[in-house]
Backbone bond lengths (Angstrom), bond angles and torsions (degrees), N, CA, C in turn:
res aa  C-N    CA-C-N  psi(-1)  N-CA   C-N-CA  omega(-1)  CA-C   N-CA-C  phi
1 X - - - 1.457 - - 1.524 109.69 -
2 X 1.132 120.61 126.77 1.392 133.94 162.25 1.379 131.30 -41.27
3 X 1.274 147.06 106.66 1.255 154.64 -176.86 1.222 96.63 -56.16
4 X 1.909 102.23 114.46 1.761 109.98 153.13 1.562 108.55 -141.24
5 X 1.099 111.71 162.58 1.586 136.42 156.13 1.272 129.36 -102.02
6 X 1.125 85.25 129.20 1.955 99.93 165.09 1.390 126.36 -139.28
7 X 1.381 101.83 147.44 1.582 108.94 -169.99 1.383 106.51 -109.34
8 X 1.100 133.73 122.73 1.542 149.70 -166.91 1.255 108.88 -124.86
9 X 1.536 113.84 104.92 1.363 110.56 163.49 1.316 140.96 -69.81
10 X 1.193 135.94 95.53 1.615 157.14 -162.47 1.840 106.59 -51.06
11 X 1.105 114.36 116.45 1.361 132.79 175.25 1.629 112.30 -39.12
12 X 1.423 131.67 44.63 1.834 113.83 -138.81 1.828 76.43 -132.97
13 X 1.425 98.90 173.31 1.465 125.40 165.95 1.264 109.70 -123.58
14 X 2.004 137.46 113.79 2.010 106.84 -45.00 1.061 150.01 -33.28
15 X 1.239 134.89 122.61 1.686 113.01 172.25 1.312 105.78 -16.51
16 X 1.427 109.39 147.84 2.059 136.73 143.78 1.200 111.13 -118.31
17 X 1.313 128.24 130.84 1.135 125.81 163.16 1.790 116.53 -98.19
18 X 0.874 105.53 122.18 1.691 130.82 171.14 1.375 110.14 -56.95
19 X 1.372 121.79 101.81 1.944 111.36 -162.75 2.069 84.37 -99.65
20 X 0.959 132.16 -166.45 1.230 142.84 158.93 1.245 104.26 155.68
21 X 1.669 103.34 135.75 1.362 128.18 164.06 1.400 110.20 -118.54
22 X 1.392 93.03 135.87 1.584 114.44 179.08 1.669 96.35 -118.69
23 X 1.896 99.59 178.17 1.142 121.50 -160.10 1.655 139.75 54.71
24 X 1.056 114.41 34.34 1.504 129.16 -124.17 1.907 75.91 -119.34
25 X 1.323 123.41 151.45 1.787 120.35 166.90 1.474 88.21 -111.22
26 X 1.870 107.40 149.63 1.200 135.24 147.42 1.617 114.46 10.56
27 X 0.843 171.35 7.78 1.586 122.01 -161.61 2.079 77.26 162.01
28 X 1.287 113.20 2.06 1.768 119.33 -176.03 1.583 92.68 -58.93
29 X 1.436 124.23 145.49 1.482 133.53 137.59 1.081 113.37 -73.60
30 X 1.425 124.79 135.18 1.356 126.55 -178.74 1.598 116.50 -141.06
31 X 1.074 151.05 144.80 1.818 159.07 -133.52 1.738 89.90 175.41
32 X 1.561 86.45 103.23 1.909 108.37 145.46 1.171 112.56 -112.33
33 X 1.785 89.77 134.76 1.528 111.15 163.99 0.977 102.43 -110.31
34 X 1.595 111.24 169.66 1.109 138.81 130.00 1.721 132.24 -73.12
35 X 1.271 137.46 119.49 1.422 133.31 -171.75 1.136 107.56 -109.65
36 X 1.866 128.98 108.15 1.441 112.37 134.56 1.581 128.73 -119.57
37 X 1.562 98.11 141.77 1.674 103.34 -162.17 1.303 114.34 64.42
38 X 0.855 144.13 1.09 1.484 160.54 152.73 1.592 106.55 114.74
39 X 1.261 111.07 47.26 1.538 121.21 159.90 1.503 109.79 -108.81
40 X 1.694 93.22 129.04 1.764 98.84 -176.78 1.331 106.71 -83.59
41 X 1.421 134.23 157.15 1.279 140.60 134.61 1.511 117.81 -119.81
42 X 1.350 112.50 140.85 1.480 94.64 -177.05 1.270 98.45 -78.64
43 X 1.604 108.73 177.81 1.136 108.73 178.01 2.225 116.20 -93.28
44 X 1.077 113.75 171.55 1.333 81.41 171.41 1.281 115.59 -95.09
45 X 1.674 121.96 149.16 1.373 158.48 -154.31 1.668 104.12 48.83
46 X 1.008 108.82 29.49 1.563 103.25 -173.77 1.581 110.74 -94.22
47 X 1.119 119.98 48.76 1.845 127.73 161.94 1.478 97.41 -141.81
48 X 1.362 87.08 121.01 1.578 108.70 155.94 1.425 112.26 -117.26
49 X 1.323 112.91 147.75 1.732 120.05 174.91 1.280 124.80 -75.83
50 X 1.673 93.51 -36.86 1.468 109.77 -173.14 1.757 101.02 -156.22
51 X 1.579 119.98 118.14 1.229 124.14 -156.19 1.933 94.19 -88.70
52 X 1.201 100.14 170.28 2.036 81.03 175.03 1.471 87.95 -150.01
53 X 1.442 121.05 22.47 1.653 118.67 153.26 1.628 109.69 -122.40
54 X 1.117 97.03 170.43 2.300 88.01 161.92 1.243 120.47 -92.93
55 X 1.613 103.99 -2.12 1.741 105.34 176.85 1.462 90.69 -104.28
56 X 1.252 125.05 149.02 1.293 137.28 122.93 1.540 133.95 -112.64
57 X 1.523 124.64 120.78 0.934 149.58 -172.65 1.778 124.24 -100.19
58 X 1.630 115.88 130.37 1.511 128.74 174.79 0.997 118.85 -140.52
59 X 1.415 126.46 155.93 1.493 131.04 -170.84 1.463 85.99 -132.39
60 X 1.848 93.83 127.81 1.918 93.79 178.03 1.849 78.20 -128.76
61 X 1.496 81.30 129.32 1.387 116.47 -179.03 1.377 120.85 -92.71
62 X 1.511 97.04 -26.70 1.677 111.58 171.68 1.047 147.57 -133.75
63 X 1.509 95.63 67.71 1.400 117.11 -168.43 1.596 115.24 -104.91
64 X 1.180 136.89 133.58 1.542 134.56 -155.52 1.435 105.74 -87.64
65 X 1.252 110.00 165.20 1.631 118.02 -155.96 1.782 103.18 -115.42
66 X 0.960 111.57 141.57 1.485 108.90 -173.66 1.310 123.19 106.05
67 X 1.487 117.38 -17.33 1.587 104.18 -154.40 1.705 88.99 -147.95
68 X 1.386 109.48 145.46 1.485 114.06 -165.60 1.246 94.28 -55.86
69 X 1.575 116.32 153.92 1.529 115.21 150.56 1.544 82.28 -135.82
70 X 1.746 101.54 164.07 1.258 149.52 167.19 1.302 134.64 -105.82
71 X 1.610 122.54 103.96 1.378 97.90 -179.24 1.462 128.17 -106.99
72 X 1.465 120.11 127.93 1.558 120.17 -176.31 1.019 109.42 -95.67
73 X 1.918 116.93 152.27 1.482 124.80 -177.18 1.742 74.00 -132.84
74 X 1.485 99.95 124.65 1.531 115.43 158.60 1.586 112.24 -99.09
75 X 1.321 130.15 129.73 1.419 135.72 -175.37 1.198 102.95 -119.78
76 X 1.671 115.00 140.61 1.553 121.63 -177.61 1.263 116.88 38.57
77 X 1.969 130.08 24.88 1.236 114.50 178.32 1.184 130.37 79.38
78 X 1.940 113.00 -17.71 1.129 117.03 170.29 1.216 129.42 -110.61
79 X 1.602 116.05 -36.39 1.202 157.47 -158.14 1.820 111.29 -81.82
80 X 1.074 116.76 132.30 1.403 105.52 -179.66 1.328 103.65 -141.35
81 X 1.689 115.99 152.52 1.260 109.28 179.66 1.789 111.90 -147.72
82 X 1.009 122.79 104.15 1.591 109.58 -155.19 1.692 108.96 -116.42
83 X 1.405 125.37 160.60 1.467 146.86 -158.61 1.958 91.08 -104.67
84 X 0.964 89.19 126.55 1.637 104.11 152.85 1.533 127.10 -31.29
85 X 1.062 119.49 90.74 1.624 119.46 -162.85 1.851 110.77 -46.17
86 X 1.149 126.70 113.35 1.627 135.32 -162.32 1.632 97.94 -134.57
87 X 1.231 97.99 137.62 1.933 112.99 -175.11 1.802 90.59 -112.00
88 X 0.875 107.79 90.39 2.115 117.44 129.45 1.232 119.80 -13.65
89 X 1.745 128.44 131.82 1.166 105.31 176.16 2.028 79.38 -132.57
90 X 1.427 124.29 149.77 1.329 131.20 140.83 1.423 135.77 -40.37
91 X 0.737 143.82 69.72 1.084 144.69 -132.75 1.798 78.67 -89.63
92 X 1.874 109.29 143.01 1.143 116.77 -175.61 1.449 103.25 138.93
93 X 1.702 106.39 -83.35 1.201 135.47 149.59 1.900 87.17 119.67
94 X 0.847 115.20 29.99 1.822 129.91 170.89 1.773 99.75 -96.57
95 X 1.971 88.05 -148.83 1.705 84.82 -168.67 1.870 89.82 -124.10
96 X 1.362 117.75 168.82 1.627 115.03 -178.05 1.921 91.80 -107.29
97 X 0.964 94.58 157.44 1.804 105.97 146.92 1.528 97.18 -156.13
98 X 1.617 94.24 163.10 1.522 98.72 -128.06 1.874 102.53 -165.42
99 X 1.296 126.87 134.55 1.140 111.10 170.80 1.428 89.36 -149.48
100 X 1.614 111.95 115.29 1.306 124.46 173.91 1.555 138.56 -52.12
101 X 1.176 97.92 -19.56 1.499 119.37 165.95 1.636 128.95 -64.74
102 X 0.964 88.89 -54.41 1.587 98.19 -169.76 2.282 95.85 -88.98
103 X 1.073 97.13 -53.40 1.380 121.64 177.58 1.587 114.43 111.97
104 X 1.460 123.00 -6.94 1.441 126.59 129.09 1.960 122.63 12.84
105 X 1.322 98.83 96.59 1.797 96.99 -163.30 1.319 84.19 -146.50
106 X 1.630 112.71 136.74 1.458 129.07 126.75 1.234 134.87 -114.54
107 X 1.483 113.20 169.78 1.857 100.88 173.90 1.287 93.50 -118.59
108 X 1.300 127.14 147.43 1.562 148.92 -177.89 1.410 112.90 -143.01
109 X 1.310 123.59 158.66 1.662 131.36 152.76 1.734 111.98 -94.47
110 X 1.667 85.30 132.19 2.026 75.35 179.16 1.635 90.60 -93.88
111 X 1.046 104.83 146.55 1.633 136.70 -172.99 2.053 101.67 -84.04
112 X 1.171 83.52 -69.28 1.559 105.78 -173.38 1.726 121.54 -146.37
113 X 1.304 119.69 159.24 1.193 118.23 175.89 1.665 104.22 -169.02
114 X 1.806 71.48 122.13 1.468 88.65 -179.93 1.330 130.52 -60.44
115 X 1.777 120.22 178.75 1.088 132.92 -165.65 1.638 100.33 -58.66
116 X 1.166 138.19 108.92 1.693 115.23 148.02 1.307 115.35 -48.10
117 X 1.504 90.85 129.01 1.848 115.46 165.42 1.380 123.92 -114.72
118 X 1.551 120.39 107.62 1.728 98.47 171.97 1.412 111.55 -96.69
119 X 1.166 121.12 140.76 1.778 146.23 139.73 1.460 100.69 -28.30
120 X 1.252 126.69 144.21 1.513 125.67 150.38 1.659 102.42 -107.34
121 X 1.479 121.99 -13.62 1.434 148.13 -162.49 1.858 99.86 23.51
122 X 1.687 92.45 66.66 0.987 101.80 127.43 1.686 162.83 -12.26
123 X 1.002 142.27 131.12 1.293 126.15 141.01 1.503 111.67 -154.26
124 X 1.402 107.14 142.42 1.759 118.21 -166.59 1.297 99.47 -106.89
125 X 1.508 122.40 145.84 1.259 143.15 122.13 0.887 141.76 -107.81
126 X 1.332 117.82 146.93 1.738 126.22 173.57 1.373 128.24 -95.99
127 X 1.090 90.41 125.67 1.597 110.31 -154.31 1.781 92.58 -121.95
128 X 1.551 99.37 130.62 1.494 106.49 155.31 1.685 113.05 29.41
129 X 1.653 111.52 41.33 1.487 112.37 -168.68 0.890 154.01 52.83
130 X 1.397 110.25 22.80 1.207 151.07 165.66 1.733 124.10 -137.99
131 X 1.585 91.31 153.66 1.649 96.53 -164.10 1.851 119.77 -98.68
132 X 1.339 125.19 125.38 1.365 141.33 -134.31 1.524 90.62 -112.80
133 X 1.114 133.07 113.42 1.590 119.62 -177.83 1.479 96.02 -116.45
134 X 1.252 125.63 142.49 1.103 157.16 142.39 1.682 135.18 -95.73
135 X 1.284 90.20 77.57 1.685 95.37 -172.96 1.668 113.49 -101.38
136 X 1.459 105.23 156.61 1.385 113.19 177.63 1.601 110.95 -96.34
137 X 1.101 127.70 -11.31 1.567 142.55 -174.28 1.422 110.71 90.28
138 X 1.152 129.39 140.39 1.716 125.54 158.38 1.456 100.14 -33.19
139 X 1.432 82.98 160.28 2.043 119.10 -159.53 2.047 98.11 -151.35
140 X 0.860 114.24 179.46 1.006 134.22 -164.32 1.674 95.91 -53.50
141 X 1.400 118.59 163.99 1.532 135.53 163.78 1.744 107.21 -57.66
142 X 0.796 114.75 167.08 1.786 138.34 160.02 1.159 123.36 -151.18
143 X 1.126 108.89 136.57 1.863 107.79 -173.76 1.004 122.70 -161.67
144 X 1.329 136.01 -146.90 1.959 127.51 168.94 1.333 107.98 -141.05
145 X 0.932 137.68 151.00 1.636 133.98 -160.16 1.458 106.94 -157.06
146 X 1.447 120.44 96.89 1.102 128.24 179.84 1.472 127.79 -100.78
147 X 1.420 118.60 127.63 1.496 136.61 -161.33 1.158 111.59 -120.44
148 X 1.420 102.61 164.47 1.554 107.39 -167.16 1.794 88.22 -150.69
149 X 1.551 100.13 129.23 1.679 108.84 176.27 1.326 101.01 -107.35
150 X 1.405 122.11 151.60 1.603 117.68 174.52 1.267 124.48 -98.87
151 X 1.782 107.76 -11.19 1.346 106.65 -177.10 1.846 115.32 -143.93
152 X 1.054 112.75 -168.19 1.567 108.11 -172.96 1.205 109.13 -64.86
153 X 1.967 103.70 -41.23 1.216 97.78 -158.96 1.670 105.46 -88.71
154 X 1.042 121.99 -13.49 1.708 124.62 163.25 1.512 113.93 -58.89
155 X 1.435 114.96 -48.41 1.497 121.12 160.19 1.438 121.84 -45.38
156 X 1.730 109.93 -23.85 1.521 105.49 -173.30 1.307 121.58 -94.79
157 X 1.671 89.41 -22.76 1.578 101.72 -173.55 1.461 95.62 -78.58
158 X 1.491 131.02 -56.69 1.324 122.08 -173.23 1.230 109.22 -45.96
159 X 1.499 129.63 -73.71 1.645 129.15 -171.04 1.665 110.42 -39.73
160 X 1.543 118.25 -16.62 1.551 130.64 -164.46 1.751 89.03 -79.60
161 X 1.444 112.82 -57.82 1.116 125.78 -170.01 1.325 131.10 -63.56
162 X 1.763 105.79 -31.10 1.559 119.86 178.80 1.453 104.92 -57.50
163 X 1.694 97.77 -43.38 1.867 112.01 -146.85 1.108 85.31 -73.73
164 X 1.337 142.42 -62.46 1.350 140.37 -130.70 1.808 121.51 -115.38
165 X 1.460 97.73 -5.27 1.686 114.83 168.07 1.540 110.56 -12.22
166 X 1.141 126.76 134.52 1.614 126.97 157.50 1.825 105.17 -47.93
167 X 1.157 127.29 137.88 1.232 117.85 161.82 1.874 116.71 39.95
168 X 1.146 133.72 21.16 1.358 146.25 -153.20 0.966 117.72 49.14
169 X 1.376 136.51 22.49 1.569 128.72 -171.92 1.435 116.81 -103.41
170 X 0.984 121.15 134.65 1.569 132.85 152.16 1.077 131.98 -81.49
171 X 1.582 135.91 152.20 1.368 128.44 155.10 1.973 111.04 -94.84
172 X 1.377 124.72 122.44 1.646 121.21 163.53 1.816 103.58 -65.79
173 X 1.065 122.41 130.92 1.758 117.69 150.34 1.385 101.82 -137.10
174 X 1.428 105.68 170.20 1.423 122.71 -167.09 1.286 114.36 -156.81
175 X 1.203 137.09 120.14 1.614 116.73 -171.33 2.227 105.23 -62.23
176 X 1.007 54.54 137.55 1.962 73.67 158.56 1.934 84.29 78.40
177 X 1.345 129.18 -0.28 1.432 113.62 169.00 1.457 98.68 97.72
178 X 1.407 132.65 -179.30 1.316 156.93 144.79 1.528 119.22 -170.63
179 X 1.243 115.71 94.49 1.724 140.78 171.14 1.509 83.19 -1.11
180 X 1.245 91.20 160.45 2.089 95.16 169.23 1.299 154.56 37.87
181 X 1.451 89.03 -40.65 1.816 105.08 160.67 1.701 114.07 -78.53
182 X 1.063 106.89 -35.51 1.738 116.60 174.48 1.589 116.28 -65.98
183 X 1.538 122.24 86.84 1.032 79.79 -173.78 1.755 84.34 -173.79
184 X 1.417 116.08 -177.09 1.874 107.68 179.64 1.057 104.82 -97.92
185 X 1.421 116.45 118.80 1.467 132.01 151.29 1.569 130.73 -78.40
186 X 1.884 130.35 155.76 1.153 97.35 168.01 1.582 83.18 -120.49
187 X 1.472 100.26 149.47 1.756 109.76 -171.04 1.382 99.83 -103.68
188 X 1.945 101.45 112.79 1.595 110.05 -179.88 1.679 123.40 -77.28
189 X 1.359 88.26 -2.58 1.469 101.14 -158.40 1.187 120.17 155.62
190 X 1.552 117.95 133.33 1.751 141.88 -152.59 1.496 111.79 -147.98
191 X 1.688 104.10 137.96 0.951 117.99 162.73 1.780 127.76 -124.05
192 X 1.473 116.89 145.50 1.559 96.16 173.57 1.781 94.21 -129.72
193 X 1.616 84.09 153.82 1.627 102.12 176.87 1.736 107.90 -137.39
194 X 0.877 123.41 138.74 1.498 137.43 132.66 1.112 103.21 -20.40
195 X 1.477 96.98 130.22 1.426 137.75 159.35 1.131 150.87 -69.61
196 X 1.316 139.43 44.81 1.607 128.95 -130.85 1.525 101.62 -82.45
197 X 1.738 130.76 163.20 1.165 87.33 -9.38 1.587 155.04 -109.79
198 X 1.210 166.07 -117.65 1.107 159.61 136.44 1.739 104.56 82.92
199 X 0.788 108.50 44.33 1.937 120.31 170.94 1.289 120.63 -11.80
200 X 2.016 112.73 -45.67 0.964 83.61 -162.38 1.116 101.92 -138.95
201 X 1.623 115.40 49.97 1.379 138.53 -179.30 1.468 110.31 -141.99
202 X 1.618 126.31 -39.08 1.398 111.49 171.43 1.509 106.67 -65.20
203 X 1.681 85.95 152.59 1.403 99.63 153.20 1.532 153.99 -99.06
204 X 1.633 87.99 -1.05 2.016 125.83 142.34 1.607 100.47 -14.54
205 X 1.648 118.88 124.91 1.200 101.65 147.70 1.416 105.54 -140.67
206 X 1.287 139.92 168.73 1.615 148.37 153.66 1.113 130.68 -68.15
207 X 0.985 131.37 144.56 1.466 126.56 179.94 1.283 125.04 -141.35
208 X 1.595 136.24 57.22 1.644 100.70 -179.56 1.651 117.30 -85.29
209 X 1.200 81.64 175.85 1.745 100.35 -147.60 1.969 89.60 -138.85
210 X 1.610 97.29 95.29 1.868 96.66 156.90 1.748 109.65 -64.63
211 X 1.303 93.01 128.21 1.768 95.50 174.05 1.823 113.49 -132.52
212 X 1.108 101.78 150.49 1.522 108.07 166.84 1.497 123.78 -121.54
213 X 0.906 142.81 174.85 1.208 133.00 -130.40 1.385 94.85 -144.07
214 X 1.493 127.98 102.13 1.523 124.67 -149.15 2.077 98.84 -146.53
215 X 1.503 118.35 160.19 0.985 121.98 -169.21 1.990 108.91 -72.64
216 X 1.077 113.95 172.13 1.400 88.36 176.42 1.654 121.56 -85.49
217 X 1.483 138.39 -175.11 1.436 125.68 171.46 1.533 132.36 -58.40
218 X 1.431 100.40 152.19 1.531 98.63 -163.01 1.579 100.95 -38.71
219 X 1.263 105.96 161.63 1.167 132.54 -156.15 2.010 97.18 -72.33
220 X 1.337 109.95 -45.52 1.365 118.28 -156.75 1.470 84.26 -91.51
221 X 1.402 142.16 -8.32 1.347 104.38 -155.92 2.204 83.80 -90.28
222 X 1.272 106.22 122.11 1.688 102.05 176.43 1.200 123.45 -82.59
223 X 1.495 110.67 156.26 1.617 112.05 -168.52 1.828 106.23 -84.64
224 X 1.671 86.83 138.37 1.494 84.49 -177.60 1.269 107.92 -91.01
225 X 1.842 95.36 150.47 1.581 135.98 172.79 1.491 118.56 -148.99
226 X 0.685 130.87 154.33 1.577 147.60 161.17 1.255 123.75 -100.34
227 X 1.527 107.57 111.42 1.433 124.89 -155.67 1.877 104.86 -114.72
228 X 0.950 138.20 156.23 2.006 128.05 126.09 1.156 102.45 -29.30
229 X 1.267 145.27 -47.99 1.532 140.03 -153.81 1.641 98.53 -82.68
230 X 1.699 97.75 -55.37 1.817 86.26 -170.65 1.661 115.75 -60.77
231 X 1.543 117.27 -23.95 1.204 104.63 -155.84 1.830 100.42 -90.68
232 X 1.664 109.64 -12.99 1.334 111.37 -175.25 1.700 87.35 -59.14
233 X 1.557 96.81 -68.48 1.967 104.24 -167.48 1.510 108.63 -33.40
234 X 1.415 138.38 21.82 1.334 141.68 -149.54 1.669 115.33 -140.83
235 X 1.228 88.52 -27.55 1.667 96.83 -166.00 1.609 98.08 -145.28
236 X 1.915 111.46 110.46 1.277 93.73 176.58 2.000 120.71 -73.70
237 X 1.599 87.19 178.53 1.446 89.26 -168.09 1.407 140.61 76.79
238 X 1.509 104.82 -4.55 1.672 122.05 -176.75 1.797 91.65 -98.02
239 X 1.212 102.28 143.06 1.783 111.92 146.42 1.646 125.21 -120.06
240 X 0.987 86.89 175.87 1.491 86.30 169.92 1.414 130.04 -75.71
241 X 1.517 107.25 -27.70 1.773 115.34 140.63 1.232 125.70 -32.70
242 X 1.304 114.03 -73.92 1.381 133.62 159.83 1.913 111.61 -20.17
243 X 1.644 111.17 -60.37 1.407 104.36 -157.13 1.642 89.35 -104.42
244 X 1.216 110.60 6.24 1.967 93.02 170.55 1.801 97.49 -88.79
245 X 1.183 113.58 -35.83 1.784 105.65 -172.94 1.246 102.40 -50.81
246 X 1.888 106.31 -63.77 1.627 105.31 -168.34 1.267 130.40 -66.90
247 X 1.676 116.79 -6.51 1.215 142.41 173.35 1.894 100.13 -71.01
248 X 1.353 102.02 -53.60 1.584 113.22 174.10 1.336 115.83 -41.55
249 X 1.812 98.44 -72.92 2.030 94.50 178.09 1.155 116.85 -58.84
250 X 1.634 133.19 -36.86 1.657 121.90 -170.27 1.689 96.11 -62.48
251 X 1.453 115.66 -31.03 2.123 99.81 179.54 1.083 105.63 -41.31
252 X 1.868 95.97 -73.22 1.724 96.67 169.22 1.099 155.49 4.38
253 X 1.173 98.92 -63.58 1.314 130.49 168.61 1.171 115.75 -47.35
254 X 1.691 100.40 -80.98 1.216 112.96 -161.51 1.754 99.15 -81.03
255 X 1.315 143.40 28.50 1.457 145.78 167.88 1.821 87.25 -114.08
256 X 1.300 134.27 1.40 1.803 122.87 -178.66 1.352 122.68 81.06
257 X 1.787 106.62 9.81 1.691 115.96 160.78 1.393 121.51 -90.60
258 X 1.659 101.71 99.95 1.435 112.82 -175.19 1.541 119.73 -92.44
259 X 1.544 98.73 20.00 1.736 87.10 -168.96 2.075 94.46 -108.89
């Protein structure tokens, strides 16, 4: 069987797209990206050294909305195999935050966002009347980023998301992108307030949010989804044979084909 890919967009609140390559032998190296404009990113956990099915399967959780992406499967380093370039849209038309790991998502309005500031974190001495700098170089932005949820359940998902972040980090997205504001933060610390007016009947709330401006999560830790693949790797003796048939009759089923 012939090595292909496909990108399947996942039924979720953000989109995920479902990457998978099939036809693949035993023991193949394999590297998914993501492509836009012809900039790679891998995807996350998407390198294997040595595959030990013929499918390999990823869920990229963070992929931006608005703007074509492409997905490549590189094989043995030489081999390439790529998806039809397709643009994502957010459905909402607000902003996501988001931590791919856990799968932890809200939708919010950003209000405002502060000045970026970088640290060089510094430190000076004085020396012989004159001043001795010891710098580490600029590092990421810091700033304050204030949000506004409209409803309980936006309020629930955010407070879900603050508490329980991978490592404190977030992902910003936005359809169609925005330079700088888009981007992983780690949130040191949050506040929410009431909205006036009507205090103590809307369901408006505030939010700022201290953030720093940090790389995204380790590379290996992968974004969760629920696949045929994950739940085979789960239960011995199942394949993916196995859970596409029974996957088949429950459609059935549930479309009113009882035979």
């Amino acid at each position: 069987m012939a090595v292909a890919i496909t990108a399947t967009e996942q039924a979720s609140w953000p989109p995920r797209v479902l990457v998978s390559v099939t036809g693949l032998t035993l023991g193949d190296q394999i590297t998914l990206y993501r492509s836009i404009d012809g900039d790679r990113t891998e995807i996350r956990a998407g390198h294997a050294l040595a595959v030990t099915d013929s499918s390999f399967l990823r869920v990229d959780a963070e992929l931006p909305f608005g703007t074509a992406v492409t997905y490549l499967a590189v094989v043995n380093g030489t081999d390439e195999y790529a998806t039809t370039a397709t643009t994502y849209a957010l459905p909402g038309g607000k902003v996501v935050v988001s931590d791919a790991v856990t799968g932890l998502a809200a939708e919010v309005l950003i209000l405002a966002y502060g000045d970026p500031a970088r640290d060089a974190g510094a430190s000076v001495f004085r020396v012989g009347g004159r001043n001795v700098v010891v710098s580490l170089g600029f590092a990421g932005f810091s700033t304050t980023l204030d949000l506004v949820t409209e409803s309980p359940e936006q309020r629930d998902a955010l407070t879900a998301l603050l508490q329980a972040a991978t490592e404190g980090t977030i992902q910003i997205r936005q359809p169609g992108g925005y330079e700088q504001i888009d981007a992983y933060v780690n949130v040191t610390g949050y506040a929410m307030r009431w909205l006036r007016p009507s205090v103590s009947q809307s369901p408006r709330r505030g939010w700022t949010l201290d953030v720093v401006e940090v790389e995204p999560w380790a590379p290996l830790l992968e974004a969760q989804g629920y696949t045929l693949q994950d739940i085979a790797d789960h239960y011995d003796g199942l394949t993916l044979n196995d859970l596409a048939d029974d996957y088949a009759t429950l459609l059935d089923i549930a479309q009113g084909d009882f035979s």
